[in-house]
C-alpha positions in Angstrom: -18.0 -4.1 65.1 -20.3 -3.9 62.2 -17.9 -6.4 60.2 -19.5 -9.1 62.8 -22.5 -10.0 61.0 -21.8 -9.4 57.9 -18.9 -11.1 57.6 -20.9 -13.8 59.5 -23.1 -14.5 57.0 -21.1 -13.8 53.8 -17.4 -14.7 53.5 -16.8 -15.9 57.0 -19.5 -18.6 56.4 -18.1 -19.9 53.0 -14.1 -19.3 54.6 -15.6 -21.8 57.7 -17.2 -24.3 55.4 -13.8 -24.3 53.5 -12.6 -25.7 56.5 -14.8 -28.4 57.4 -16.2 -27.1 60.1 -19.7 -28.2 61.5 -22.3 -25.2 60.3 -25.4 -26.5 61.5 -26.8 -24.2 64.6 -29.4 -21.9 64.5 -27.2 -18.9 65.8 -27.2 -15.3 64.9 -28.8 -15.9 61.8 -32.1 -16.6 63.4 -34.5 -13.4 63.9 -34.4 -12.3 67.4 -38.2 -11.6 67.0 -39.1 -15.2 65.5 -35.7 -17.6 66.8 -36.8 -18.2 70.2 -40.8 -19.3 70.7 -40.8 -21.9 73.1 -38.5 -24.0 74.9 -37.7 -26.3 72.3 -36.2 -23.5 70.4 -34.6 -21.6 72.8 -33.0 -25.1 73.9 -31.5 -25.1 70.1 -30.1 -21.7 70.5 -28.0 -22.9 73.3 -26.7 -25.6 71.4 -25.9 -23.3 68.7 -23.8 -21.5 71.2 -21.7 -25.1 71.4 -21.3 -25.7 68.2 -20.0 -22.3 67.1 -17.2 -22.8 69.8 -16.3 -25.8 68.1 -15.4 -23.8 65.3 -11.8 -24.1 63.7 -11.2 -20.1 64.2 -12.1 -20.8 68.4 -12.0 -23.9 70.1 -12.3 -26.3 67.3 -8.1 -25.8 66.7 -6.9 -22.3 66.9 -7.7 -20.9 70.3 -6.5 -24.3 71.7 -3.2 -24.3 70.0 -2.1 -20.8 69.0 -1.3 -19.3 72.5 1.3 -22.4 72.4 2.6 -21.7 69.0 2.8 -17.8 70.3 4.9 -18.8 72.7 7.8 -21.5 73.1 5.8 -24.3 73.2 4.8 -25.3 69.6 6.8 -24.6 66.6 5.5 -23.9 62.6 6.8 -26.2 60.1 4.3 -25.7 57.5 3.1 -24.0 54.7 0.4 -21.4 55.9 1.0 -17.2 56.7 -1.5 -17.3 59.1 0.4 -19.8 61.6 3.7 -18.6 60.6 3.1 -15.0 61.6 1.3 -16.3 64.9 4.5 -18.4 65.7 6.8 -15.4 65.3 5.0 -13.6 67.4 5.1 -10.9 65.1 1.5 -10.4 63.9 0.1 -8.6 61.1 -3.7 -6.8 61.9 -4.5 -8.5 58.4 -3.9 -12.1 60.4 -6.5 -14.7 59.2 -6.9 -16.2 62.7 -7.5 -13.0 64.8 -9.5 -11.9 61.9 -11.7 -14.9 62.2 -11.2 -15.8 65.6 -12.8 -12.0 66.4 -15.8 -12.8 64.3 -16.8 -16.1 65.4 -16.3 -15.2 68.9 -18.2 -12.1 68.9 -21.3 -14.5 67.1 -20.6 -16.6 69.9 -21.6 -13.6 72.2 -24.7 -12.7 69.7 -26.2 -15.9 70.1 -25.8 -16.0 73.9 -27.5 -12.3 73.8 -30.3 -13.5 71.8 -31.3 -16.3 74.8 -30.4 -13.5 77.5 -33.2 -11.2 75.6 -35.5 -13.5 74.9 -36.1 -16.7 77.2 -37.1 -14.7 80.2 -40.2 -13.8 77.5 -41.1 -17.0 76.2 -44.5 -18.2 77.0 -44.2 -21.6 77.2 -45.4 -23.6 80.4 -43.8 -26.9 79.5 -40.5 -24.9 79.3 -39.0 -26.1 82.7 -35.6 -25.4 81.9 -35.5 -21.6 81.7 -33.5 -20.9 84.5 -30.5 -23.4 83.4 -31.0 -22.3 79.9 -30.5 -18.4 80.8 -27.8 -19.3 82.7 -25.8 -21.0 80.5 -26.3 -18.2 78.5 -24.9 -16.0 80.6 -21.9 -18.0 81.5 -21.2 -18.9 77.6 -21.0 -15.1 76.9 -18.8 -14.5 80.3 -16.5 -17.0 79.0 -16.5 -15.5 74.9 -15.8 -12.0 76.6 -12.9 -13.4 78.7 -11.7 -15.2 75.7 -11.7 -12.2 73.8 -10.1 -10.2 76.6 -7.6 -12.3 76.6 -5.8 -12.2 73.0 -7.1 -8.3 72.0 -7.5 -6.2 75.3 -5.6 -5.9 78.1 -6.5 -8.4 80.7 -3.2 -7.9 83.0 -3.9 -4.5 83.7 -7.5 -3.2 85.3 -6.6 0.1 84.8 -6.2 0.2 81.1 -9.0 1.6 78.3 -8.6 -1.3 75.9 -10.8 -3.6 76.9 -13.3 -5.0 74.7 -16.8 -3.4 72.7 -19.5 -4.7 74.8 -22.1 -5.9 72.6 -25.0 -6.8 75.4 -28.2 -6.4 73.1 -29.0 -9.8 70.3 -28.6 -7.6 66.6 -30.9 -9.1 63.9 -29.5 -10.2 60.8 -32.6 -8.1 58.9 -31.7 -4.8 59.7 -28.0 -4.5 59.6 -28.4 -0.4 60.1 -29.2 -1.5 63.3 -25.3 -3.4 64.3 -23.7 -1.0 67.0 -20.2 0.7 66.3 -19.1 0.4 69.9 -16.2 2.2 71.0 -14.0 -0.1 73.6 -15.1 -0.2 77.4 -12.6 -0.3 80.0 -10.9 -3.4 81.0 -12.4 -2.7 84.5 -16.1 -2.2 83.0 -15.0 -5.7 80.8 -13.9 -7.5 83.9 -16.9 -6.1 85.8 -19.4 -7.5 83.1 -17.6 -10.6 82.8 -18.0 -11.5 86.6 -21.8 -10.0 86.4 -22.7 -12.4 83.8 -21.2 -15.8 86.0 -22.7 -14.1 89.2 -26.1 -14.5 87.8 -25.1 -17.8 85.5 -24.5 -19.6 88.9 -27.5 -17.9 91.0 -29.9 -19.7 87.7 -28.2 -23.0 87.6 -28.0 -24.0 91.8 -28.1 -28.3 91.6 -27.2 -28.2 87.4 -24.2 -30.5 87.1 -23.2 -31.3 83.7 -19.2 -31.6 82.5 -20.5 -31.1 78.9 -21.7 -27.6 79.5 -21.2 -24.4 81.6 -23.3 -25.8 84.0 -23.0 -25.0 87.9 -19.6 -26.3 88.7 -17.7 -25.1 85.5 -19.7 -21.4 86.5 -17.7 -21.8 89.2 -14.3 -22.7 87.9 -14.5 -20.5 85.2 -14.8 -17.4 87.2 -11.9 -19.0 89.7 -9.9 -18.7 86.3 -10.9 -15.1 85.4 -10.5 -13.9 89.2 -7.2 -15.1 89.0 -6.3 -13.2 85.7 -8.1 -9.9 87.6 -5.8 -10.4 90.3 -8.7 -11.3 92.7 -6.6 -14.0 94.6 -8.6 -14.5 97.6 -12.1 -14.9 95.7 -9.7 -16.8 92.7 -9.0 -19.1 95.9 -12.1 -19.7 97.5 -13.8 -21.0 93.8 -10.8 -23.0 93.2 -11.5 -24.1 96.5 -15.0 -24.9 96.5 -14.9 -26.5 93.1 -12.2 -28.9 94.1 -13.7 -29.8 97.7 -17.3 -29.5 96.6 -17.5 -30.3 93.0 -17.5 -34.2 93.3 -14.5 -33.9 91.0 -11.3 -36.3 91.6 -7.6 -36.2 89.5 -7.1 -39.8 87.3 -4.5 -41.6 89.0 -2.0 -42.0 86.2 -1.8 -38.1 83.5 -2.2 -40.7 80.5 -5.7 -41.4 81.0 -6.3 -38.1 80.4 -6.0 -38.5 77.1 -6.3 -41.9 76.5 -10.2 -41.8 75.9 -12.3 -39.5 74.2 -15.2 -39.2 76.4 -15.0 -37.4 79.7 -13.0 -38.0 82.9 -13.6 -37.8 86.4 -11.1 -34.7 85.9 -13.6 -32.9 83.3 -15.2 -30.2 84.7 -15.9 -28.2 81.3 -15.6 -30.5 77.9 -16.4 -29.3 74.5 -17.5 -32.2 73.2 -16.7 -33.8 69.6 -17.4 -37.3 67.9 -16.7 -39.0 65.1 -19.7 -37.4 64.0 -19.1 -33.9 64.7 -15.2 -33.8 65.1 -13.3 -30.9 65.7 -9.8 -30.8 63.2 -7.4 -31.0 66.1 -5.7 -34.4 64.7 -5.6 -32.8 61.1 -3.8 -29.6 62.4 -1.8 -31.8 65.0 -0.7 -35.4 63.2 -1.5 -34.1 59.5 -0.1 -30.8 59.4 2.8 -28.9 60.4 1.8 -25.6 62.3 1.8 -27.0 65.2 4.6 -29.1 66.0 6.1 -30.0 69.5 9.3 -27.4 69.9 12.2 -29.1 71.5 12.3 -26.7 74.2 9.1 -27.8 75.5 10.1 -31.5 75.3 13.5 -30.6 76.9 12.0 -29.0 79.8 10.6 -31.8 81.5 12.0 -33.0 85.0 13.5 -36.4 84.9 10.6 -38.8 86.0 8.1 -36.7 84.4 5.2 -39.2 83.5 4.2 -36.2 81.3 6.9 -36.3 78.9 5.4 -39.3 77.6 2.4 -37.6 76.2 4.4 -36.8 72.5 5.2 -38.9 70.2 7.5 -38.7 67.1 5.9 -38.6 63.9 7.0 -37.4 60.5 10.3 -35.8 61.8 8.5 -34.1 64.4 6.9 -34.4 68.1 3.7 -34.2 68.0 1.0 -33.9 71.3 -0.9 -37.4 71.7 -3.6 -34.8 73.9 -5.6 -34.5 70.5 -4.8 -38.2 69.0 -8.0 -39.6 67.8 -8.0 -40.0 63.8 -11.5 -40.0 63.8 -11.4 -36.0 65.7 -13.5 -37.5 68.4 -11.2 -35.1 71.2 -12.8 -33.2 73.7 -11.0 -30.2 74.3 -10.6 -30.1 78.0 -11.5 -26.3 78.6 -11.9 -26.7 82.9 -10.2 -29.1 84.4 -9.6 -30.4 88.2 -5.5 -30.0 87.9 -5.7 -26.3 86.7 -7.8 -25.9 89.9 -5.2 -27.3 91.8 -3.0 -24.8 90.3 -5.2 -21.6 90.8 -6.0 -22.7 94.5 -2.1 -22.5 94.8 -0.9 -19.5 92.6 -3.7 -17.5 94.8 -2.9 -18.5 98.2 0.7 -17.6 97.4 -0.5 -14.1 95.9 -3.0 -13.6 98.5 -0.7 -14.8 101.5 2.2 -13.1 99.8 4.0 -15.9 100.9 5.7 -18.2 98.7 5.0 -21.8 100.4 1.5 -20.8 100.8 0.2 -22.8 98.0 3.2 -25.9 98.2 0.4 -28.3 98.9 -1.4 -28.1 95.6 1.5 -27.6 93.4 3.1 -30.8 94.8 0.1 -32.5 94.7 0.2 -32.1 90.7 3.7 -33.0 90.6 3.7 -36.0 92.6 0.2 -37.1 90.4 3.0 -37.3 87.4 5.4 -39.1 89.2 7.6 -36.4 90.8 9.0 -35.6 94.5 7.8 -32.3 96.3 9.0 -29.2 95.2 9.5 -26.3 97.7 10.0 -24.8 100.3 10.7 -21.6 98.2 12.8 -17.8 99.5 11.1 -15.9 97.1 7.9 -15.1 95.3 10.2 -15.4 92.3 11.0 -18.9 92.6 7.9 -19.9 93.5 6.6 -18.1 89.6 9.5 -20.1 88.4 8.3 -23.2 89.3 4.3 -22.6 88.9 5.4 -21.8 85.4 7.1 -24.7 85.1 4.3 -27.0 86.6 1.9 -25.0 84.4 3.5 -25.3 80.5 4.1 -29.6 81.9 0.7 -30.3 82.9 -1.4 -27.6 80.4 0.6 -27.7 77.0 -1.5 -27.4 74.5 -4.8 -26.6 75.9 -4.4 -22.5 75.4 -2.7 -21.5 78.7 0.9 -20.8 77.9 0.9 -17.5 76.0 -1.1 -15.8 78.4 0.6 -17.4 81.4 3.9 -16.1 79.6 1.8 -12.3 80.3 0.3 -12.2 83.2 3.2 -13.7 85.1 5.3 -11.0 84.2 7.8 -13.5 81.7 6.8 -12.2 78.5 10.0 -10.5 78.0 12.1 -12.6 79.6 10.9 -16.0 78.2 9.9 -14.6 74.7 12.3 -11.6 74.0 9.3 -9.2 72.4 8.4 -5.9 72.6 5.7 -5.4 75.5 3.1 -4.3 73.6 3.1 -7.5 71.9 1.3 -8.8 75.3 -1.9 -8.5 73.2 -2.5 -8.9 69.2 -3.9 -6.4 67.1 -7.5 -5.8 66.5 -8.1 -7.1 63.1 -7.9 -4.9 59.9 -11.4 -5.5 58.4 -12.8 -4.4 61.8 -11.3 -1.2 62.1 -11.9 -0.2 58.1 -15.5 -0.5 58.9 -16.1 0.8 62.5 -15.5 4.1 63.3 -15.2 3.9 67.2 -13.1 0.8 67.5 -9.3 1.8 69.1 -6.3 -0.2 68.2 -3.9 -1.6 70.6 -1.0 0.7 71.2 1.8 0.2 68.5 -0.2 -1.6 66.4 -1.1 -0.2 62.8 -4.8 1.6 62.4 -4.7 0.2 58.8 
């Protein structure tokens, strides 16, 4: 843990300038005792936060594409270790993207600390925000922690110690004696703080709708997301539920115009937003580059009919994903949306019920959206997972689901043919040569 801010400040900021990524927040570089002042500052913070999920290492490429290159739905073709050792599935602990990805997401975490410390202290009577802004903050730091429980601790099994280092204090970048070697809490205790943090994110933000941050309603469908991954089914149904009948939300009619604008749909409960100003490198990595190419079995898995088979197109002897097609990088990565609701409501009423038709309505009601006839009625539990994976990797490829769908659907094995314990990737090298507390994940190397 102590490689977080230094790393943050020396190498780690010249590797993410190397790769054009937008630098310009005032995160975890600011004091905590001079950052925040007023509410002007404290409303930069927050859009600090943003920006350093738009960074290549988390949303701005990686964490959107690699659990799809980890699994069987994107395929390296390129000329880069990093990629090629996450699409083997085989990973290193000296990996450049956990390495970085571990970094930037823990900053994203300091940052959101700093506002959680700080605004409830700011004297500043014109600061009429303060509420939504220490929300967000708390919901931006649920959904880093979840992130991070997802690819290094974990998540499918409560009863496990690897969880994550909970780092719940802002560190200042003056005093580094004073960054925390943390040993790993519980994935209970992780699951438990995750869920605390949205429990008081969406007490703060009641009436705060915006699709452009984790306002009220993506709160809401965030923690539907992380209930379901707890195994939580009937509180992952009722804010799947509530989201979808209360959230003012509706599906496009045709799958294309998901994609065929940048801006934000009717479907867009959480976007990270990027323009042609500030533009993530999803069309570099996707149209320009090789590491994450379309693998035939994904293509090859579509139903006949399947208006989502249309969203690749062939380009320089490969498919490639038209869901991050702007030249200009102008994609918003589509973090919550109304179909994956859909597709929570159902998996958890079939898992709550334990009964495998229970959530037929909103499973067909996806399909039949792209163009297909109802699927069901189902005599197991295992076809029903057959088919909710199925519906899944057609209607979420390439926006981070598949890898960890693979996991906590019990498929890993079956689907991907690895040892178990690669279910989670290895804490990174530099971290454990520095921190003294920090556990590795069973199997993996301690150096």
């Amino acid at each position: 843990m102590k490689k977080l801010l230094i790393t943050g400040i020396t190498f780690f900021a010249l590797f993410l300038m190397s790769c054009d990524v937008l630098d310009t927040e005032p995160d975890t570089s600011l004091d905590a005792n001079t950052a925040i002042v007023d509410g002007a500052s404290a409303e930069a913070v927050l859009l600090g936060a943003y920006s350093r999920m738009q960074t290549n290492p988390y949303y701005g490429v990686h964490y959107t594409l690699s659990p799809d290159l980890a699994s069987d739905n994107a395929v390296y073709q390129g000329f880069f270790d990093s990629q090629l050792e996450v699409d083997s599935g085989f990973f290193p602990i000296s990996n450049l993207w956990i390495g970085t990805a571990w970094v930037d997401i823990y900053r994203v975490v300091n940052i959101a600390n700093l506002l959680i410390a700080e605004v409830p202290n700011v004297e500043d009577d014109a600061f009429s925000s303060r509420d939504r802004v220490l929300g967000e903050a708390h919901a931006v730091r649920a959904m880093a922690y979840f992130d991070l429980l997802r690819v290094f601790g974990y998540h499918f099994d409560r009863s496990s110690n690897f969880g994550l280092p909970l780092l719940l204090e802002p560190v200042e970048n003056n005093d580094f004696n004073q960054i925390p070697d943390l040993e790993r809490s519980t994935v209970e205790a992780t699951y438990q703080q995750i869920l605390s943090d949205l429990e008081t994110a969406i007490s703060l933000m009641q009436g705060y709708d915006n699709n452009t941050a984790l306002s009220y309603w993506p709160a809401i469908a965030l923690r539907a997301r992380i209930n379901l991954y707890a195994g939580n089914y009937g509180d992952a149904f009722d804010d799947a539920d509530d989201v979808i009948a209360n959230g003012g939300y509706s599906l496009v009619e045709n799958v294309s115009d998901l994609y065929s604008n940048t801006g934000t749909t009717s479907e867009s409960i959480f976007d990270l937003v990027f323009t042609d100003q500030d533009g993530s490198s999803l069309f570099t990595y996707m149209f320009q580059r090789d590491e994450y190419n379309v693998d035939p079995d994904l293509t090859g898995s579509f139903e006949a009919g399947d208006d989502r088979a249309d969203l690749f197109r062939f380009d320089r002897s490969s498919d490639r994903s038209l869901k991050w097609s702007d030249p200009n990088n102008a994609n918003n990565v589509r973090i919550l949306r109304l179909a994956e609701m859909h597709l929570i409501r159902s998996e958890a009423a079939v898992f709550d019920q334990t009964d495998p038709n229970a959530g037929l309505d909103d499973l067909n009601e996806i399909r039949n959206r792209a163009g297909l006839a109802d699927a069901g009625p189902f005599a197991t539990t295992e076809e029903y997972v057959d088919a909710l994976l199925g519906e899944r990797r057609a209607e979420l490829n390439y926006e981070g689901h598949r890898f960890f769908d693979l996991v906590r659907l019990g498929r890993f094995d079956e689907v991907l043919g690895r040892e178990p314990f690669r279910r989670v990737f290895p804490i990174p090298r530099d971290e454990l040569q520095i921190s003294e507390n920090l556990e590795q994940n069973p199997n993996y190397p301690i150096e």
